[in-house]
C-alpha positions as CSV (number, residue, x, y, z in Angstrom):
1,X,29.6,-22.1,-30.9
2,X,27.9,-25.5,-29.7
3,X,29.8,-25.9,-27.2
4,X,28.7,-22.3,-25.7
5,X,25.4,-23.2,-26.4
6,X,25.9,-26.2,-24.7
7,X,27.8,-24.7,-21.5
8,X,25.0,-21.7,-21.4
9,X,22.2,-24.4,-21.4
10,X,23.5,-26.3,-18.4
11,X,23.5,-23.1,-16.8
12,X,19.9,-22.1,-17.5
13,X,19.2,-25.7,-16.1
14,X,21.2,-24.9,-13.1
15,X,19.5,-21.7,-12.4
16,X,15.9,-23.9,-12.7
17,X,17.2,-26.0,-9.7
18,X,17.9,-23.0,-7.6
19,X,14.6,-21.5,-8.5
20,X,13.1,-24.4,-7.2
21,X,14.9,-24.8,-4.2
22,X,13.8,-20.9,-2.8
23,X,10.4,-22.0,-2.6
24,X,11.0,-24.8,-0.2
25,X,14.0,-22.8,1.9
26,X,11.2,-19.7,2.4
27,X,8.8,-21.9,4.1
28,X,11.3,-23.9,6.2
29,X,12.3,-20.9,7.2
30,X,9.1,-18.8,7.7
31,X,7.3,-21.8,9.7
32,X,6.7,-19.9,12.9
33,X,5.4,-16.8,10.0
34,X,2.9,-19.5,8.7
35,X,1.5,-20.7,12.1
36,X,1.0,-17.0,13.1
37,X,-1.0,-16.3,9.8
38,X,-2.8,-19.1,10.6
39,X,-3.9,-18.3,13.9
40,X,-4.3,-14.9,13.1
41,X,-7.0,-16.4,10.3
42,X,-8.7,-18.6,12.8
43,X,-9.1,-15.4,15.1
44,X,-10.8,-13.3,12.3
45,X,-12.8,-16.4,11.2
46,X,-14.1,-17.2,14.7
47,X,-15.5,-13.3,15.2
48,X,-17.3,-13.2,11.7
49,X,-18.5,-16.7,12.2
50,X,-20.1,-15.2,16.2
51,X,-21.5,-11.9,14.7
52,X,-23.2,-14.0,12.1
53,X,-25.2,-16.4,14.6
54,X,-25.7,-13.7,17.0
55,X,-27.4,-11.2,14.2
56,X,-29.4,-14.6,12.8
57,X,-30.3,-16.4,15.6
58,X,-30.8,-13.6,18.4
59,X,-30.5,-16.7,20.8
60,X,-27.0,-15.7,22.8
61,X,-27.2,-19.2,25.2
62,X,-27.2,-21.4,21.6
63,X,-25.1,-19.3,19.5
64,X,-22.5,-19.5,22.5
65,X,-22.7,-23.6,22.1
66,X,-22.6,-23.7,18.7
67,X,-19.6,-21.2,18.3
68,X,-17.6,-23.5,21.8
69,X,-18.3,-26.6,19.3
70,X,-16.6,-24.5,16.5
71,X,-13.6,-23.5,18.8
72,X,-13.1,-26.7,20.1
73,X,-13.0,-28.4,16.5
74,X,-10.3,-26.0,15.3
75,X,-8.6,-26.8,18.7
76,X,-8.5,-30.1,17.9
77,X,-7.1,-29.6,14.5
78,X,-4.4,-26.8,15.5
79,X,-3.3,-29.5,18.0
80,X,-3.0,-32.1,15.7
81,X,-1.0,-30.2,12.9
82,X,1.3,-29.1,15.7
83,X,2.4,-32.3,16.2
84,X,3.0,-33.3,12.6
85,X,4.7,-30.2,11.7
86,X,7.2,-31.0,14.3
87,X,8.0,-33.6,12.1
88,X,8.5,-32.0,9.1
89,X,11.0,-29.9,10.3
90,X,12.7,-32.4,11.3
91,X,12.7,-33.5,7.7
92,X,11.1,-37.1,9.2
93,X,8.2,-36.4,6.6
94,X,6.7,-39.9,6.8
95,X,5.4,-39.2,10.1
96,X,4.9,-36.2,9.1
97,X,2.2,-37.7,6.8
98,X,1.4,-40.7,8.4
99,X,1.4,-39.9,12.0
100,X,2.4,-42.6,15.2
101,X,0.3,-44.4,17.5
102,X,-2.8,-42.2,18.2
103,X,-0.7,-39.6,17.2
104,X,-2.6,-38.5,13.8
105,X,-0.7,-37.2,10.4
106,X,-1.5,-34.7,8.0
107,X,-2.9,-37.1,5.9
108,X,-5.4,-38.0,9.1
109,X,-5.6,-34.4,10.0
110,X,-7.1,-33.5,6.4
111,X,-9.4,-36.6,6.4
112,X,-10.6,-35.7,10.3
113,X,-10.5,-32.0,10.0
114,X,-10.3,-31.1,6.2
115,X,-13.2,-28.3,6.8
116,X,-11.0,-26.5,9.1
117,X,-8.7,-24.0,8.6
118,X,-5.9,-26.0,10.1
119,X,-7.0,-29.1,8.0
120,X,-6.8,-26.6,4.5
121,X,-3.2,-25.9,6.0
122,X,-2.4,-29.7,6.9
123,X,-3.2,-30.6,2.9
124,X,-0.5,-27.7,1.9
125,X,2.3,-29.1,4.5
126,X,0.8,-32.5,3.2
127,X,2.1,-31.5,0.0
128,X,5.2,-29.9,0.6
129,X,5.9,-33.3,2.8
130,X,5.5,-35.3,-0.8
131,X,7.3,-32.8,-2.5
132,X,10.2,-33.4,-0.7
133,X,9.7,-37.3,-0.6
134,X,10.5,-36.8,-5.2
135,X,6.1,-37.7,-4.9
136,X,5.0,-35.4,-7.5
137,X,1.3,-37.0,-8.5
138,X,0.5,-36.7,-4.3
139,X,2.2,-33.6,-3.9
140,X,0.2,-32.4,-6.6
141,X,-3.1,-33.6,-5.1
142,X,-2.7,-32.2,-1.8
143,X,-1.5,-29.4,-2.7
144,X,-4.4,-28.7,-4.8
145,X,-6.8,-29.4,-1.6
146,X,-5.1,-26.2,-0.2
147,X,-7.7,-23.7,-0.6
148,X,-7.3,-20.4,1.7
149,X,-8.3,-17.1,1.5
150,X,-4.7,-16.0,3.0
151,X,-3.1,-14.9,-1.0
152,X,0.4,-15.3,0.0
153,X,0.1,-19.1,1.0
154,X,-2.3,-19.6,-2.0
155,X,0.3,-18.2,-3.8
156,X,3.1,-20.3,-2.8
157,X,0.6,-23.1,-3.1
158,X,0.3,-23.1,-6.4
159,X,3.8,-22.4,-7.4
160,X,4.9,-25.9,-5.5
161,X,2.2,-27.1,-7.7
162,X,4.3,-25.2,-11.1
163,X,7.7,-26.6,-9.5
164,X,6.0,-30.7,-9.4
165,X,4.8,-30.8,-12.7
166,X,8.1,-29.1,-13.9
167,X,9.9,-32.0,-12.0
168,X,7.3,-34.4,-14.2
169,X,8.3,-33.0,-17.1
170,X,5.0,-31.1,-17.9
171,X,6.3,-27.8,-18.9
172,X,3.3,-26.6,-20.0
173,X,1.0,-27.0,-16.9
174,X,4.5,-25.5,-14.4
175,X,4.1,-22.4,-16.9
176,X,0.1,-22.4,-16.5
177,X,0.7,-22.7,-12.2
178,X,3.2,-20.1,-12.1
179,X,1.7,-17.4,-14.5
180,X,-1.2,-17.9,-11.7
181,X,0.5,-18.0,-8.9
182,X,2.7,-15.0,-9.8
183,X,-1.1,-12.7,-10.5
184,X,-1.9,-14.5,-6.9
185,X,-1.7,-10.9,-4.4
186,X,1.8,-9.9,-6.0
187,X,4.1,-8.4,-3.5
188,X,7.7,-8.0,-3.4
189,X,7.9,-10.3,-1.2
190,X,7.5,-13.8,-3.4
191,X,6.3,-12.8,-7.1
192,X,9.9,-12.1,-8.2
193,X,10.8,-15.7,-7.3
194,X,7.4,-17.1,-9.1
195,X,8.8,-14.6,-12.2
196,X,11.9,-16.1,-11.8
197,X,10.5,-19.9,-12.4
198,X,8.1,-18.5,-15.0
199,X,10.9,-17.2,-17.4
200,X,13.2,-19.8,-16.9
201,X,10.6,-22.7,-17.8
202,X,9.5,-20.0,-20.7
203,X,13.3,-20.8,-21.8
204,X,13.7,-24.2,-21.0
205,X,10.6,-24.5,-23.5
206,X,12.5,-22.5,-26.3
207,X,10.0,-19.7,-26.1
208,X,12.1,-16.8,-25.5
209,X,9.7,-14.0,-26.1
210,X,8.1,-15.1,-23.5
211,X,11.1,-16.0,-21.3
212,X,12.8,-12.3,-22.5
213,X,9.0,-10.5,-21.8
214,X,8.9,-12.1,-18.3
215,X,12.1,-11.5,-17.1
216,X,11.6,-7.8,-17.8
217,X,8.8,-7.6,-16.6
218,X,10.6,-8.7,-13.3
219,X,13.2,-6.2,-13.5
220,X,10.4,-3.5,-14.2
221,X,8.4,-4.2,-11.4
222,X,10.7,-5.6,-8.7
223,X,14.1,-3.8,-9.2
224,X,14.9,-4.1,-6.0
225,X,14.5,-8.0,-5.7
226,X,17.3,-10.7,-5.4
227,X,15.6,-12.1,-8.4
228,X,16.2,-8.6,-10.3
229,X,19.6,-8.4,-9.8
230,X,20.6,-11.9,-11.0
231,X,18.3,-12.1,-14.0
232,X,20.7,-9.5,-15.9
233,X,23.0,-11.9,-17.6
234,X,19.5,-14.0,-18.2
235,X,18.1,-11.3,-20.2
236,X,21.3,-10.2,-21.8
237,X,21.6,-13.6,-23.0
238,X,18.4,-13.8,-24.8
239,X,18.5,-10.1,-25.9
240,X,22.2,-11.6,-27.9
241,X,20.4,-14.9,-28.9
242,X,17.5,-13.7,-30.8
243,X,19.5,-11.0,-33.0
């Protein structure tokens, strides 16, 4: 019966390092996605951001100045982040973050342009870049810069930020970042995999109410997820351990 115990616990762990593995794979494949969002942001935030000077200022010759100084700031940035994200898909993520030459970095790019909405988006690649470097503590930093009003990026944000301190051994603080990250605008398209991590640091903790609760609730509410299908044997596990 130990042994069982044993062999079922490696698996749980096993499933923990796929979990966390998704998170990364989605964005690396879901760059061009991300940049779209992004500009799509910037668009929205430049026309608010006009029909606000125009209604305060009633002065079109210095609201048009203003709002070229804006555009040409975000430019800038967008440029800059362009660069370094070439970088990070190449998995060179020191560049990435530090930048060559004149060329500048995330790290620069959120230093220069952190007001920005491609400077809020260079701390989240910032980030992911330490994430993948085994930095936890700066990946956690950065990642916390990342503040956006676009949920599904927030989202994601803060369950990198669940998946770091899990990797620290802080079990309690992954659970806190992914029971918010999985309220964060859920969708079918990423709360089954925040669910997914939720439960299965719930178990690694030895709270399997919890762990049990969660994954139903996954199975309830996303039946038709990846994440649905596999967390079966999870929950018929638990259901036979806590007879």
């Amino acid at each position: 019966m130990a042994k069982q115990d044993t062999k079922q616990a490696e698996e749980r762990l096993e499933n923990v390092e796929s979990a966390l593995s998704k998170t990364e794979l989605w964005i690396e494949n879901n760059q061009k996605t991300l940049w779209i969002i992004l500009i799509a942001l910037l668009v929205v935030a430049f026309a608010i951001y006009g029909i606000s000077r125009y209604n305060k200022q009633r002065n079109e010759k210095a609201m048009n100045a203003s709002f070229s100084q804006e555009v040409a700031f975000e430019q800038e940035a967008a440029k800059a982040i362009d660069f370094a994200s070439y970088y990070m898909e190449n998995e060179n993520y020191a560049t990435a973050l530090n930048g060559e030459g004149e060329k500048a970095g995330f790290l620069d790019i959120v230093d220069q342009y952190g007001s920005t909405k491609a400077g809020k988006l260079a701390a989240y690649y910032a980030g992911l870049c330490y994430l993948k470097q085994g930095d936890y503590n700066n990946a956690i930093e950065y990642l916390k810069k990342y503040t956006n009003d676009d949920k599904i990026l927030s989202a994601l944000a803060l369950g990198l930020i669940g998946d770091c301190y899990l990797e620290l051994g802080d079990q309690q603080n992954a659970v806190s970042y992914y029971e918010r990250a999985s309220k964060t605008n859920p969708n079918e398209f990423n709360t089954p995999m925040l669910l997914s991590k939720l439960g299965l640091t719930y178990e690694i903790m030895g709270n399997y109410n919890k762990a049990l609760e969660t994954y139903k609730s996954l199975k309830k509410n996303y039946p038709n997820s990846n994440e649905a299908f596999e967390i079966s044997k999870n929950i018929a596990y638990l259901e036979e351990k806590m007879k």
